[in-house]
N, C-alpha and C positions, 0 to 999 in steps of 0.2 A: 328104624321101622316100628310104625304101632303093633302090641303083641296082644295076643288076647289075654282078658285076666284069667284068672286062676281061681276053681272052686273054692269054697272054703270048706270046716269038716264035717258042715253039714249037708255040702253040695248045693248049695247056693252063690248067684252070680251077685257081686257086690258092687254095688254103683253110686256115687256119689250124690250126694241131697244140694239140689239147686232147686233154686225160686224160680226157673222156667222149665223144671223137668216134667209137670204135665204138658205142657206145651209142645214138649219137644215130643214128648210120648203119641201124640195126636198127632204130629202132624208126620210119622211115620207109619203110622197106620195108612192102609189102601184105600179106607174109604172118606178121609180125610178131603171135607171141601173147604172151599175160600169164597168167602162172599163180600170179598171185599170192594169197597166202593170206586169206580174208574178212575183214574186221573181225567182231571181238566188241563193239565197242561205238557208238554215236551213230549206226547206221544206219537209217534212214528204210526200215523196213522197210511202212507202208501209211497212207494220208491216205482220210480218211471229211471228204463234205459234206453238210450236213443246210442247205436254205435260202440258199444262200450265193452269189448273185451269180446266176450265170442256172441252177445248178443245184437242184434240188429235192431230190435224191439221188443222191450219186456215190461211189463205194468205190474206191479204184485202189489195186493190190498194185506195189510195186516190189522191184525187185530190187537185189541187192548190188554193183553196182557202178555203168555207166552206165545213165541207163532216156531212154528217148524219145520224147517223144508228141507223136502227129504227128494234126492235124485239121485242118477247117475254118476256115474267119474267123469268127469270134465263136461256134465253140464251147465254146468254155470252157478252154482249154487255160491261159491267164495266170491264171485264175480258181482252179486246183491251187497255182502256185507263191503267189500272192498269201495262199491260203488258207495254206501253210507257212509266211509269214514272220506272218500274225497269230495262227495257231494257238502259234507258239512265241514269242509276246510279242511280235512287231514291231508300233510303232503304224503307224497308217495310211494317211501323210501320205506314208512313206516306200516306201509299195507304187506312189503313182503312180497311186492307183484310185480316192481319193476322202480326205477330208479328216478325218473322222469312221466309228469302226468300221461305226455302225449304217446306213453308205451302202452298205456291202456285205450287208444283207439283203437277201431276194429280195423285188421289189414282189409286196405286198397279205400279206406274211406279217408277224409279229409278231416273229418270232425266229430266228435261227442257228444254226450248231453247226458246229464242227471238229474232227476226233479226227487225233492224230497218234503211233502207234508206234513208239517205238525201239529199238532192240536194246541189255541191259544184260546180257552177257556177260563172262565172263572176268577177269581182274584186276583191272580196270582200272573195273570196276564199278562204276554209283554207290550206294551204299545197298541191295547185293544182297538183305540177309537184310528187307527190308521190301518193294520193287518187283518182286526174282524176276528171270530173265531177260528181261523187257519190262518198259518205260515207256509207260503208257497217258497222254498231255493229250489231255483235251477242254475245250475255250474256247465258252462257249456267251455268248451277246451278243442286247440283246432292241431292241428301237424306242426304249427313251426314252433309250440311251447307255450302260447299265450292264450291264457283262463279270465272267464270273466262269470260275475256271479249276478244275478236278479233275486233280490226278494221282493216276492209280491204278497198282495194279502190275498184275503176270500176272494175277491172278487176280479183276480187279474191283474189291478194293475198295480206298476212297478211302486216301489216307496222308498227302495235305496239300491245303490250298486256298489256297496262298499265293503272290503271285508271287514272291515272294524265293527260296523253291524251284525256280521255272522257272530262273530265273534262275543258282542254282546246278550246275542237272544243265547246263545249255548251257555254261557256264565249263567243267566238267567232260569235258564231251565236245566243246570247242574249235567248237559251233557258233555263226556271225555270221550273222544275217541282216538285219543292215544292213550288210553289209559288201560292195561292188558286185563283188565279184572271187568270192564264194560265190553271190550271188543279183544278178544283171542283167536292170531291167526295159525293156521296151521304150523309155521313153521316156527314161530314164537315157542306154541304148547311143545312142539318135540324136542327142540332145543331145550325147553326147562328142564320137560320128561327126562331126560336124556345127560342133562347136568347135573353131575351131584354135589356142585360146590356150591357151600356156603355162602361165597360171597356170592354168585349168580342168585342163589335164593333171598339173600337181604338186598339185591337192586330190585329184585321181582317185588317183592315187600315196600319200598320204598316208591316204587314208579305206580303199585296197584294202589296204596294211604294216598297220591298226591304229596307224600313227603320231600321228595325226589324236587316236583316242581317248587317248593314254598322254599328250598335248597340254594335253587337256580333263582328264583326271586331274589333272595335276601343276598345272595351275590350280584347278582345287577344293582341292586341297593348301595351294594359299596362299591363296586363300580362308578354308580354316578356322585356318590360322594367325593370319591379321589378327582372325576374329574368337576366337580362342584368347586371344591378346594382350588385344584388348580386353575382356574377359571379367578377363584378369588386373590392368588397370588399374581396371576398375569395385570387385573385390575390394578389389584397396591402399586403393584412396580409403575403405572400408567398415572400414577395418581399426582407424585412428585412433578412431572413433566406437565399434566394437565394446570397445578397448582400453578407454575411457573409463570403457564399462558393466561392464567386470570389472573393472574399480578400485571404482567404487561399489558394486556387490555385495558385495564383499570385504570391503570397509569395514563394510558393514550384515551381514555373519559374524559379524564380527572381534567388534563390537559384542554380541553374541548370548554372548558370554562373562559378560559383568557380568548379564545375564538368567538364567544357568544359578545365577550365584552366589548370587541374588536367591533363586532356589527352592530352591536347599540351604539356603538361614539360615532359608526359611519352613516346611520340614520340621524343621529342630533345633529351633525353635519347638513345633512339633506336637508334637514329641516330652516337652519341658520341659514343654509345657500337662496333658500326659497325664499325667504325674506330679505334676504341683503342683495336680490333683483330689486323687490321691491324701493330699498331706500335708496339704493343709488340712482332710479327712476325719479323718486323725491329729490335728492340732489339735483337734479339736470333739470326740473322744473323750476326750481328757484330761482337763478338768473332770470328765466324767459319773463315769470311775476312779475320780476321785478321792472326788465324793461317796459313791460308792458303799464305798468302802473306810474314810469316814468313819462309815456307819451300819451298816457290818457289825461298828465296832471297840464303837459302845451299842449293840449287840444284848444282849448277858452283862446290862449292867445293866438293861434295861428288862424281861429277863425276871428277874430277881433282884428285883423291886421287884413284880414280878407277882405271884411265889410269896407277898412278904412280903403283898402287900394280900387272895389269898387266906385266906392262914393268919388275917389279922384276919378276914377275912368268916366264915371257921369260928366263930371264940370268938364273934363276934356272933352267928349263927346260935345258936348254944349260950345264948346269953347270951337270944336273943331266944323262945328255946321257954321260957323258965325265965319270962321276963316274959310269954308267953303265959299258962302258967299260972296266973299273978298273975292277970291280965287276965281268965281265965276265970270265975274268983273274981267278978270284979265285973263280969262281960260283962251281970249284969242293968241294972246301973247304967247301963253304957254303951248298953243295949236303949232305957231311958230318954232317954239323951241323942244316941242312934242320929239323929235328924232333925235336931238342931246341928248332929253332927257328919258329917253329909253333906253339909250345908251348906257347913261348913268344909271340907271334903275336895275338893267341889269350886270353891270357890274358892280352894284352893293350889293343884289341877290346873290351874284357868286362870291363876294367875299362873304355875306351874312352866314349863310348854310355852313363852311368849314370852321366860322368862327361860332359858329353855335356846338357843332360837334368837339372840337376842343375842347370847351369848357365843360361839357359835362362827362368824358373823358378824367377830364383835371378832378371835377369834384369825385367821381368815382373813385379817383384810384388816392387821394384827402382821406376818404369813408374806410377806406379797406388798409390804408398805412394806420390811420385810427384805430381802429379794431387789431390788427396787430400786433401795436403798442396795449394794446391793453390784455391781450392774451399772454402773452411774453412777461407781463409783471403779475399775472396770476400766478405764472406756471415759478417763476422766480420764488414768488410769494410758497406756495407750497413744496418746493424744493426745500428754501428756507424752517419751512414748519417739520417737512419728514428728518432733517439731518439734525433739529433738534432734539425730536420725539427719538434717537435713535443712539441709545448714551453708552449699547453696549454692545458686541462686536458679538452677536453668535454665528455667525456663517462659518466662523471656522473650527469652533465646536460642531455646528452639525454636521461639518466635511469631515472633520476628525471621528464621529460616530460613523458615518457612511462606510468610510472605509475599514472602520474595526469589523464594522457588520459583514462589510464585502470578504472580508479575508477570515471572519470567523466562518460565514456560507460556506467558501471555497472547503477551508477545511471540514468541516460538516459533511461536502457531499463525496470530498474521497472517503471520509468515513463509512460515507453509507454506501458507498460502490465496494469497501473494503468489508464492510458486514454481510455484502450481497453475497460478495467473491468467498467469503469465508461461510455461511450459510449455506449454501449452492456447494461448496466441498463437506461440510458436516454431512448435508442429506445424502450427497454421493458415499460418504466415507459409512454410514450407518446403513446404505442399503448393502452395500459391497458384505457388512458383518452380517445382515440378515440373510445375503446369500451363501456365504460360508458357512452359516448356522443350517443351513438348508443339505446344504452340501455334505456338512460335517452329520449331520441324524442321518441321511440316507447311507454314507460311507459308513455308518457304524452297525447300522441295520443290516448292510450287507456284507462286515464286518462278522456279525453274530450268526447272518445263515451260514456263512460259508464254513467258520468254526463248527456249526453243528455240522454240516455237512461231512468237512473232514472228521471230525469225531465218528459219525456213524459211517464213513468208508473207513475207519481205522478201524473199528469193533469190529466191523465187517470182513476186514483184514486178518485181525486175529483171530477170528471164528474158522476162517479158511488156510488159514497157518496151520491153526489145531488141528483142521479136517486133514491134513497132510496123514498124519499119523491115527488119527482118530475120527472115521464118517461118522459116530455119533454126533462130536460136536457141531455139524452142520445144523442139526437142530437145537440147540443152544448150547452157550458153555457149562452150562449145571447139567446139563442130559449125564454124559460120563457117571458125576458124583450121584445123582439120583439112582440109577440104574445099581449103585455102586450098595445104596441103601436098601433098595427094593429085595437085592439079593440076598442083606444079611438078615433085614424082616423074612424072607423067606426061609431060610436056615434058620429063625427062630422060630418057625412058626405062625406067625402071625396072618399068614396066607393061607387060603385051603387050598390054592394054586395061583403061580406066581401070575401077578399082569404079564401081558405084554405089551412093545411100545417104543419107540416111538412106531406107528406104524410104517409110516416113509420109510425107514429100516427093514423093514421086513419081506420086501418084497428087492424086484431089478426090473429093469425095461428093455423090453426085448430091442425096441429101437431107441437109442436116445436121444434120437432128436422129437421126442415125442416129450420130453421131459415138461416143457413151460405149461403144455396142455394138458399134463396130468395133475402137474401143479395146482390149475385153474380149477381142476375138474374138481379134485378131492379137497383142495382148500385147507382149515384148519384140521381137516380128518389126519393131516400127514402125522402130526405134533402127539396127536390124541395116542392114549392108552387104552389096552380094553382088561375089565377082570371080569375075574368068570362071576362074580356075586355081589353083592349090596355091601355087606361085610369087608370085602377085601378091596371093594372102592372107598368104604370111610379110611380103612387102614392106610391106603394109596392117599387119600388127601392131605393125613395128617405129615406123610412124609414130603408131599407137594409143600405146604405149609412153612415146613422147615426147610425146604431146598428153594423155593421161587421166591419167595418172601415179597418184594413188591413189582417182580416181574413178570410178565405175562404165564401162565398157569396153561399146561395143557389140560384137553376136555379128557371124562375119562369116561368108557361106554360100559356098560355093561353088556356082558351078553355072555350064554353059557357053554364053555370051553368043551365042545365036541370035533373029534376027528374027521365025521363022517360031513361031506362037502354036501352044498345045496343042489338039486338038481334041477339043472338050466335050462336044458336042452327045449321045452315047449315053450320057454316065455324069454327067451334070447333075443336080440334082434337077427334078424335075415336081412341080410345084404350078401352079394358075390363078392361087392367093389370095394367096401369099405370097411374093415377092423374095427371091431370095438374095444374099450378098454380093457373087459376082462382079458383080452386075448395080448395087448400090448403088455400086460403085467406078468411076468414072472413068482407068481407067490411058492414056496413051498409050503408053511404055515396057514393049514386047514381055516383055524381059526378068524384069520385076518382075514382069508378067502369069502369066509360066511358072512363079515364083521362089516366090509367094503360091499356086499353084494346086501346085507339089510342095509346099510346107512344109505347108501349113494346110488344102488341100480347101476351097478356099470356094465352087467350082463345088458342092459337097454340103450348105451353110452355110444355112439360111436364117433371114428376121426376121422376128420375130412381136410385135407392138407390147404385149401386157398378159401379164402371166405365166402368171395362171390358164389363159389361152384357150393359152399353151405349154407347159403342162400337158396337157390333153386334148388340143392336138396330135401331140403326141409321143410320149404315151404307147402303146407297139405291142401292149396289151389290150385297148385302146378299139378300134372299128371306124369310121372306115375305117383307122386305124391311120398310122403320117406318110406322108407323101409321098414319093413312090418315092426311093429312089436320094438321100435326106435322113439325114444321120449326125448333125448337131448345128443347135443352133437356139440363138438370142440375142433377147432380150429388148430397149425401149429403155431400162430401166435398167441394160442389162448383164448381167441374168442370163444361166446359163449354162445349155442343158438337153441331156443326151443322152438318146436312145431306144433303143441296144441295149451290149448284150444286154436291158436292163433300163432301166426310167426313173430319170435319178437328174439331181435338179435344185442348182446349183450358185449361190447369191448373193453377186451384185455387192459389191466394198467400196468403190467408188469410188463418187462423187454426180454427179461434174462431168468432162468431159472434160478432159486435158489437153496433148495434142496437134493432135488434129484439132479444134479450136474454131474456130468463126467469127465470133464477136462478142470479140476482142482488148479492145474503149474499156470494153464492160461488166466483164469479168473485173478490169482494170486496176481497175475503178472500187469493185467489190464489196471488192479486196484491199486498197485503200488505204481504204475503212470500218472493214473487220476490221481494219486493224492500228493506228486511230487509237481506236478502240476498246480494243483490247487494248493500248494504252498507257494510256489510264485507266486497267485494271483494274489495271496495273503499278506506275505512280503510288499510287493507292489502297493496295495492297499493299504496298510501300513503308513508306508511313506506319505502315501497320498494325504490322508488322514492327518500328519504330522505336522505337514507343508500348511494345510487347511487352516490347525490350530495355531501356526505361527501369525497365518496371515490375521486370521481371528483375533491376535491378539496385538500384534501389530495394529490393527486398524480401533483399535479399544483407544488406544492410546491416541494415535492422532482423534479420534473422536472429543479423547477429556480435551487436549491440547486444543482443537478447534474451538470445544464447547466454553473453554475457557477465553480464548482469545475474543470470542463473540459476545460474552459477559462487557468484556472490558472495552470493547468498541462501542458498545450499547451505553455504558457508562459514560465513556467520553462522548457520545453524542448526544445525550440528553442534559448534560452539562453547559456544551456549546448552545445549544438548541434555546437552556434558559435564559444563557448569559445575552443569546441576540434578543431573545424578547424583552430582554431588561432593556437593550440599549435604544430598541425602537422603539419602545412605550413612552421613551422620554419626548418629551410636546416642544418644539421650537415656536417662539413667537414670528410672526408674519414679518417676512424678509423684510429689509427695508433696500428699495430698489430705487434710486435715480436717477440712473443713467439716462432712461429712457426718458426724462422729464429734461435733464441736462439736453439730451436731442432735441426736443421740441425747443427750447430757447432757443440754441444756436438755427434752430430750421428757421422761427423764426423771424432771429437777427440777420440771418438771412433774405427771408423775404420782404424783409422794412429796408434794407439798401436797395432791393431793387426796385420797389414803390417808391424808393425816393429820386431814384435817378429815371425813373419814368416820370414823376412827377414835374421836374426841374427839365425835362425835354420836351412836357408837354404844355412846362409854365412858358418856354422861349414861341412854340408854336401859336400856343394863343396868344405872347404879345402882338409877334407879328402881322398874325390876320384883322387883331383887334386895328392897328394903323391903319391896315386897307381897309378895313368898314369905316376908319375914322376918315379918313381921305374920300370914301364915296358918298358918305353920311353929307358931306359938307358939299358938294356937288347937288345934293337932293333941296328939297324947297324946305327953307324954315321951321312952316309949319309943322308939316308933313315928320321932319327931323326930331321936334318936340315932343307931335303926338307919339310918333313912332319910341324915341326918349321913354316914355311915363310909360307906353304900350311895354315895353321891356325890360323897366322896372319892375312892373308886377309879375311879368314872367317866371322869373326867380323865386317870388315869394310865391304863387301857384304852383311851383313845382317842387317845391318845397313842403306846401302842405300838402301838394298829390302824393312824395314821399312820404311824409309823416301818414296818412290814411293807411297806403298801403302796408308801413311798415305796424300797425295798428291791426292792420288786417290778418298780415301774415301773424304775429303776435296771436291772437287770438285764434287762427286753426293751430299755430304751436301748443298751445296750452290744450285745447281741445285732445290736439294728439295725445300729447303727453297724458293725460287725464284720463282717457281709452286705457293707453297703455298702464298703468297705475295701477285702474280697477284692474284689468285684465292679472298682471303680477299678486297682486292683492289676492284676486279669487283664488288663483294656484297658489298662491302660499298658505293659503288656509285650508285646499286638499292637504297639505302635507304635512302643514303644522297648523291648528286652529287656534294657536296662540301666536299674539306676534311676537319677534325676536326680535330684539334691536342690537345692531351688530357694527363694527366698523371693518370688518372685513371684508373684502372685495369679495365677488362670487368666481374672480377667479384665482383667486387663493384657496379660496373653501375646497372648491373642483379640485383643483392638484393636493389636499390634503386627502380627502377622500379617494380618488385614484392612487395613492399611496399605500392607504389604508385596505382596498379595497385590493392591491397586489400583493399586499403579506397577507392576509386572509388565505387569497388562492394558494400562494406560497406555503405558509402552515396546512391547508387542509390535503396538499398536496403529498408533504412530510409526514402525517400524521395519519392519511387518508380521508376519506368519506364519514362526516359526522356518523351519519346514518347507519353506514355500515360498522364503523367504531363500535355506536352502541348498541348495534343487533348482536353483533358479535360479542361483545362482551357481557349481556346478557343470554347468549343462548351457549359460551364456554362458561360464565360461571351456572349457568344452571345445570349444564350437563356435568362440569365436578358434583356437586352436588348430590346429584342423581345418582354418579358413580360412587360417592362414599355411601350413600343410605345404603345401596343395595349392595355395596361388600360388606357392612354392619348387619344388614339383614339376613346375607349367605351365612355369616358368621354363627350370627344366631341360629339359624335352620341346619347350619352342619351339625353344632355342638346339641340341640334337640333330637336333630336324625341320630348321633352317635348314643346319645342316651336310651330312644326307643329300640336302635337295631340293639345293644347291650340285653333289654327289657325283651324283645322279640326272641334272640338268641336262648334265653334262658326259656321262657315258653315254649319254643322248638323241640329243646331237649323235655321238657315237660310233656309235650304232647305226644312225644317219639315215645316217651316210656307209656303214656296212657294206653297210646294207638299198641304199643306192641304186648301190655299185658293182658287187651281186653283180646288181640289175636292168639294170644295162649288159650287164655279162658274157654273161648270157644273150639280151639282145638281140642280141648279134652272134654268138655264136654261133646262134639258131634264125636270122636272117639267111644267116649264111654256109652253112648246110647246103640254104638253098633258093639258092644262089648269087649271093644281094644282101649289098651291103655298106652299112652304115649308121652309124648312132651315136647316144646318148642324152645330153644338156648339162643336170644338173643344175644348179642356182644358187639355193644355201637360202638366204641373204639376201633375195633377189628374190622367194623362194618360184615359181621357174619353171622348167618343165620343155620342151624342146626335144626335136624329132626331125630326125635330117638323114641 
């Protein structure tokens, strides 16, 4: 306690020389003004309530400096300030009014609202050119728990709905409304008032500097570095695995080479095949040249032999009018033998006609046994020339390759069905470890609650073992030794009169089943000591000190140790029906009497056995409304209910008493079920756990053993994979086939025997007929005979050179076609290759090499995949390793700088802590010495405690 100083001998008051002691001198004088200049910014210029606690509608204008408002008891005055710490984001645990925003709607309404004004002025401005001169929040909040915020500007309308902006403007304009030195609620100040501990006054200290929060800062700090860290170790461990997959990618690139190669040799193919149309059309025209240049060269003579058979047919003609006239002469003669000779006439016409069909028959099938023979010694001819050109036997080399190739394939693709098969079990076998890994933290998690658990039903245990013998220990197990203390400081003095305490001790209940709700009611009062002075509370702490050391500290009250009891009787509650607490309580002890009736009002307390029925008692819109002169009421499960301004009902979290019990053998009894209980479950657990880690490590193993066996399958098929590309890159020369030319011979030596034996059947029938034309020829007249003679001599040779024309003619659209065809071959061989190739491969050799070529391509891209995707994928895994090493090198770097700054920060903390707390001394003795006490403040941040003397 500050004391007043002390005269000196000249009876003068002594005061200490500071550089603001005029300062301080003016501004305790009465007529002391301020004319200081207003803020332009964070001032609370007007608070609107819509719903909000006991008001229905309230608007209050304040002003720019102090404002003060002054009412009645429960007219709504905590109900403004309350409304400012949730309008600007405070939750509402810490207004001290209720536990949950939606406790502070008004009973029977649905919804809330609070608007709060600030002044955004001047520089210093937040976000002028969007908000304007004012800051409009309104916090509107409905029954089922869910809040929503508008900031608007000047002029209405909205600019964000977000709390991160509240948030923002209050940083901005330095407003705390959890911070107890800007905003002190009632029941904060009496708690302080009311605590004489130390450490209570060094959190008070810590939470009013903001030190408290820069505390909890710099712990979330390392917070996110631990999980920064481990973030960077999950990465490493990711990194080996990712590195692995941009090797194999790589590798199946790299590979994608001999596939481009593949497709440029299947294009110069293309290109060769387009032209070796080409020459073999060349080829097939040559012959036809030729013949054609052969009967162009008898043309001269067969018309030369024309003219000569002409020139006879003239003298015949000449020769045959001369024998006309003969003939004329004797045409009677012949009138006479006219019916013979019709007769003969027409039987030389029937012999004429079969013997003329014969014969050209005969020369036909001459022409076509000709031709024949002269294919069959081509086809000889070239047979002879391929089985020279053919000196070395590779057909059975490249059958010997085929089948290496076949039987390397085969084994290849059990490989790869054997890498699938063993793949497809690693990924099985690694998910099975991530779920036991899952399994295995959750089992250990509940592992650790339920140790604590049984830990604290065992303490619990022991505390009520002790209670057997000892009801103090129900209030802890130091109560005994303290009390043990308290006694012998009293016997030495050091008390002007002993505490008392714990107070739960000091009283009985008239009913015990009222226990859990007296519990509720009184709270931490039960634990609390009272001494009769300030004095013999320091003396009381310092043996707390020594007796609690880091466990919970009872509160200790002052209040001054009188016999004579409060008198209750006009401000008691009235009811008929229902007990209040002072009446359930048994006190002897004046003192606690007084002690219970200042702290708690239990004289206003009353109990109401089922909730609902304290419900409609207390509620003050029901009529008859509570009971005179009744502020709170308690349920026997401990509910909590108040009735004004507004009904707002508060539920128990406790089941069972734990203080005020009467049945000690049962509780004993119920705790050692539970915990023999919950050592089964721990046992079982256990096991569980055990089973987990075998399988965990079981499946580790088959993992290596897979991940290893899948190495080596990999290996063995990229081996095979080479060895076929080697064997199929090797190039066979162009088969040498003549079987099929062997066929065309024997076909045909075949069709020249039966030309022959046609011929020799058709040479017997044109003898024949030839006799009968010679037999009727000679029946016919001389002349007639002759002319007829010469007439079919030329026959032959006319029809001979009608052949020759025609075959001249046909010759000539031969070449024409051919010559079409050529250019046409020609122009598509210069689409595809605009150089010509000159080649001796046929186009359909070319074709089956390329269709060869063209089915290991598929084959390879099939094994290997999709170029395309190959190399997306292997540019988009090597880029994301990549990515991932810069950025675990980067974490690295920003951990080991974070660890340097928080080191740096750390030191500064405690720097600031001693600045902050000597300049709070400083000012204590001086505002002391200007009202003429002397005093002093004893920090001790080790201790974390704060002292007054």
């Amino acid at each position: 306690m500050a004391k007043r100083r002390r005269k000196d001998h000249e009876g003068r008051w002594h005061r200490p020389e500071t550089d603001n002691e005029e300062d301080l001198e003016r501004s305790q004088a009465p007529d002391f003004e301020t004319h200081r200049k207003e803020a332009e910014t964070g001032i609370v210029e007007s608070v609107s309530l819509k719903n909000f606690m006991c008001h229905s509608r309230l608007d209050v204008t304040l002003g720019p400096h102090v404002n003060f408002i002054v009412g009645r008891n429960g007219s709504g005055k905590s109900a403004i300030v309350t409304a400012l710490v949730v309008g600007l984001g405070g939750k509402a645990s810490i207004t001290n009014r209720g536990n949950t925003i939606k406790g502070f709607i008004k009973t029977g309404k649905q919804s809330g609202e609070v608007q709060i004004k600030l002044r955004n002025q001047g520089t210093d401005a937040f976000k002028h050119n969007e908000y304007g001169d004012q800051i409009v929040i309104e916090r509107r909040f409905t029954g089922d728990g869910g809040s929503q915020y508008k900031l608007k500007g000047k002029d209405g309308h909205v600019v964000s709905q977000k709390r991160e902006e509240l948030a923002h403007i209050l940083d901005r304009f330095n407003i705390q409304v959890d911070n107890p030195v800007s905003i002190l609620n009632q029941d904060t100040s009496r708690n302080f008032l009311n605590s004489k501990s130390p450490h209570d006054k060094y959190k008070f200290f810590l939470k009013a500097t903001q030190l408290e929060q820069m505390k909890v800062d710099y712990g979330n700090a390392n917070e996110q570095r631990k999980i920064a860290k481990d973030i960077i170790h999950q990465k490493e461990q990711t990194l080996p695995h990712l590195e692995e997959e941009v090797l194999e990618w790589e590798q199946k690139f790299k590979a994608l080479d001999a596939l481009d190669e593949l497709k440029t040799k299947v294009q110069q193919l293309k290109e060769e095949m387009a032209w070796s149309f080409v020459i073999e059309k060349e080829r097939g025209l040559a012959p036809i040249q030729k013949g054609y240049q052969q009967e162009e060269n008898r043309l001269p003579k067969f018309r030369q032999k024309v003219e000569e058979a002409s020139a006879k047919v003239e003298s015949l003609i000449h020769r045959h009018q001369e024998i006309q006239d003969q003939i004329k002469v004797i045409s009677e003669e012949v009138t006479k033998l006219q019916p013979q000779f019709e007769k003969t006439k027409q039987e030389r016409d029937g012999c004429k006609k079969p013997e003329r069909t014969a014969t050209m028959e005969l020369r036909k099938i001459e022409v076509h046994h000709q031709n024949l023979k002269k294919e069959k010694d081509l086809i000889k001819d070239r047979i002879v020339e391929l089985r020279t050109s053919a000196q070395h036997d590779y057909e059975a080399e490249r059958q010997t390759r085929e089948n290496k190739v076949k039987k390397l394939e085969e084994q290849c693709e059990r490989l790869r069905a054997q890498q699938q098969t063993t793949d497809h079990h690693l990924e099985q076998v690694r998910s099975a470890i991530m779920k036991y890994k899952i399994d295995d933290r959750k089992l250990t998690d509940e592992h650790r609650n339920m140790n604590e658990k049984a830990n604290k039903l065992t303490r619990n245990l022991s505390n009520l073992q002790a209670a057997r013998s000892d009801r103090l220990k129900r209030f802890g197990p130091y109560v005994p030794q303290l009390l043990q203390f308290i006694d012998d400081a009293n016997r030495l003095g050091r008390f002007r009169k002993r505490p008392i305490g714990p107070i739960g001790s000091c009283f009985q209940l008239r009913e015990p089943q009222w226990a859990l709700a007296i519990e509720s009611c009184l709270g931490g009062l039960i634990q609390s000591f009272c001494c009769h002075c300030h004095e013999d509370a320091r003396v009381l702490d310092q043996i707390f000190n020594r007796t609690c050391r880091d466990r919970s500290r009872p509160s200790i009250i002052v209040c001054e140790f009188k016999d004579k009891l409060h008198d209750i009787s006009s401000r008691r509650v009235q009811s008929g029906k229902y007990i209040s607490v002072v009446d359930i309580l048994e006190i002897e002890n004046p003192v606690i009497a007084r002690c219970l009736i200042d702290q708690r009002n239990i004289e206003n307390i009353i109990l109401i056995p089922d909730g609902r029925e304290a419900r409609s008692v207390m509620d003050p819109e029901k009529q008859p409304g509570p009971p005179a002169n009744c502020r709170e009421a308690f349920t026997l499960a401990g509910d909590h209910i108040y009735c004004h301004p507004s009904l707002r009902y508060y539920s128990n979290n406790q089941d069972k008493a734990r203080f005020l019990t009467a049945n000690v053998e049962e509780d004993i009894l119920n705790l050692e079920n539970e915990i023999k209980k919950l050592a089964h479950e721990l046992e079982a657990l256990q096991q569980e756990r055990s089973q987990v880690s075998k399988e965990i490590d079981s499946n580790r193993k088959e993992e290596r053993k897979a991940g290893t066996q899948l190495m080596k399958i990999g290996e063995s098929i990229s081996k095979i994979t080479y060895e076929i590309s080697e064997l199929k890159s090797v190039e066979d020369p162009a088969p040498v086939d003549v079987a099929t030319l062997e066929e065309e011979v024997e076909n045909y030596e075949e069709q020249i025997r039966n030309t022959e034996q046609q011929k020799e059947i058709k040479q017997e029938q044109l003898t024949q007929l030839k006799n009968e034309l010679a037999a009727a020829q000679e029946a016919f007249k001389q002349v007639e005979s002759e002319m007829r003679a010469k007439h079919d001599a030329s026959i032959p040779l006319k029809d001979e050179f009608g052949h020759a024309k025609v075959d001249i003619d046909n010759a000539k659209l031969h070449r024409k076609h051919y010559e079409e065809e050529l250019k046409s071959d020609e122009a598509k061989a210069k689409q595809i290759c605009g150089e010509r190739k000159n080649t001796r491969r046929t186009p359909q050799n070319l074709e089956s090499e390329i269709n060869h070529i063209i089915k290991r391509i598929k084959t390879e891209e099939k094994s290997r995949g999709n170029p395309e995707e190959v190399t997306k994928m292997y540019y988009e895994t090597k880029e994301s390793y990549i990515k991932i090493k810069k950025e675990v090198s980067q974490l690295k770097h920003f951990i080991a700088q974070l660890e340097n700054v928080m080191l740096h920060r750390q030191h500064q903390y405690s720097e600031f802590r001693k600045l902050i707390a000597m300049r709070a001394k400083y000012f204590f003795i001086v505002l002391l010495n200007n009202r003429e006490y002397t005093g002093k403040m004893t920090f001790n941040h080790p201790k974390e405690t704060l002292e007054m003397a």
